[in-house]
N, C-alpha and C positions, 0 to 999 in steps of 0.2 A: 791834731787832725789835719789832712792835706784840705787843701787848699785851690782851685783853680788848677786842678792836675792837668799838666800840659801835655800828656801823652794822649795814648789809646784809654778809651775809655772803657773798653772792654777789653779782658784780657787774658786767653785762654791757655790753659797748660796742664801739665802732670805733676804728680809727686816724683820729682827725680826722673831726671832723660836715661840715665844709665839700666835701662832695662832691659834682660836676656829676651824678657818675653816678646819683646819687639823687632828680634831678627827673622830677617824672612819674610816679617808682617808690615813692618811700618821701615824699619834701615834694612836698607840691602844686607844682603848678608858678609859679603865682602867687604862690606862698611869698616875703615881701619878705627878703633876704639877713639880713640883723640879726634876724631871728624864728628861723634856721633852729637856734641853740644850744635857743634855748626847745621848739621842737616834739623836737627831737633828744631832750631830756630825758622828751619825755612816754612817750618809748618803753627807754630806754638811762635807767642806772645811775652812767656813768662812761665817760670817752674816753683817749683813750691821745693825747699830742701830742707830735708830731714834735720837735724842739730847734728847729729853723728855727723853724717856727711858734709856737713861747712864750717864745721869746728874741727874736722880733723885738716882741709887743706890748708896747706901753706901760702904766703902772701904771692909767691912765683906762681900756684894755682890759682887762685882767685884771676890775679893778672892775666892769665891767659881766658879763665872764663870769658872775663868780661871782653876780653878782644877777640875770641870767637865768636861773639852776640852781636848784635844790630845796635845798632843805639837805643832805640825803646824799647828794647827783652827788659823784661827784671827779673830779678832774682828774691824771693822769695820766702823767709828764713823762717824755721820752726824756733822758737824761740827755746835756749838752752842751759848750759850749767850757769848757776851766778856767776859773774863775771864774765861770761864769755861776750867778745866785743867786735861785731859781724866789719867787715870792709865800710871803709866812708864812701860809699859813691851813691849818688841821686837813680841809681838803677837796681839798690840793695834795700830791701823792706824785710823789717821786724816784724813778724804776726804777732805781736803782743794780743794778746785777748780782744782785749777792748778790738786794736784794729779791725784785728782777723774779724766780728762779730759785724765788721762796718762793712768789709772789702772784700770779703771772701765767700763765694757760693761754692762748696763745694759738690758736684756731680753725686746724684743717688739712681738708683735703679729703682723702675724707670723715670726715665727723664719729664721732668713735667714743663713741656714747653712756655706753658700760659705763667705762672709762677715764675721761672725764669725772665721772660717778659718782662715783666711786671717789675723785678729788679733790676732787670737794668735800665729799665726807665727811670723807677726811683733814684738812682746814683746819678745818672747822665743828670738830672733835673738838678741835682746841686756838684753837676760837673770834679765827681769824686768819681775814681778808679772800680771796677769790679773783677777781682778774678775769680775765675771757673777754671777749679780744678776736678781733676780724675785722681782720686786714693789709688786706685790700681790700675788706672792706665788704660781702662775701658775707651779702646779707636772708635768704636760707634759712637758712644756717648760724646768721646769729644768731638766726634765730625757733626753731631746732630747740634750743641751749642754753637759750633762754629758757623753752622751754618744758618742758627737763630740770628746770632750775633750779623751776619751778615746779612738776612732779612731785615733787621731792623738798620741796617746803615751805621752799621758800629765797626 
């Protein structure tokens, strides 16, 4: 279990940035495919990814992930086939169960601000990480924790 997590203490994002449904709405449309992590990060914290999807890229992918992200993005893993052995970097988390059940709120319709609250006070109070994700990428929903998170000076 982490420890005195030195980041954001909150930390909010999607299942996967690479989403159709998002042009037009949240990336420009012109938006060239390979920009879409970087813009992703000007808004999002942190992503949640599938096992398919970070088990199929290659170590040249991950590499450029992690250098189109900020220093405090993470990255987020669904946890996958046995054996499969996610990148070493302090910006790369395993949702093992257990974790996920410690760290991870995911977004329900509708949003229940008070509840949300209430966790993230819990975490901050033993200075452990929370993320908030969107299953499906629901832009209200995340704008409306973001902007919890930001009421509360997180």
């Amino acid at each position: 279990m982490m420890t005195a997590w030195p980041g954001a203490l909150v930390l909010i994002g999607a299942m996967d940035w690479d989403r159709p449904d998002w042009r037009g709405r949240f990336y420009p449309e012109d938006l060239p495919d390979d920009w879409l992590l970087s813009y992703y990060n000007t808004q999002f914290q942190a992503v949640y990814l599938p096992a398919a999807r970070w088990q199929a890229a290659s170590a040249e992918v991950w590499a450029q992930w992690l250098d189109d992200t900020q220093g405090g993005f993470c990255f987020v893993l669904e946890p996958g086939a046995a054996g499969a052995v996610p990148p070493v970097s302090p910006r790369v988390v395993l949702a093992t169960p257990a974790w996920a059940a410690a760290h991870i709120w995911w977004l329900s319709e509708p949003l229940d601000p008070r509840a949300l609250a209430q966790r993230i006070a819990r975490q901050a109070a033993v200075r452990e990480p929370l993320f908030v994700f969107s299953r499906d990428g629901d832009l209200a929903r995340l704008e409306q924790a973001n902007n919890l998170k930001q009421i509360m000076g997180y």
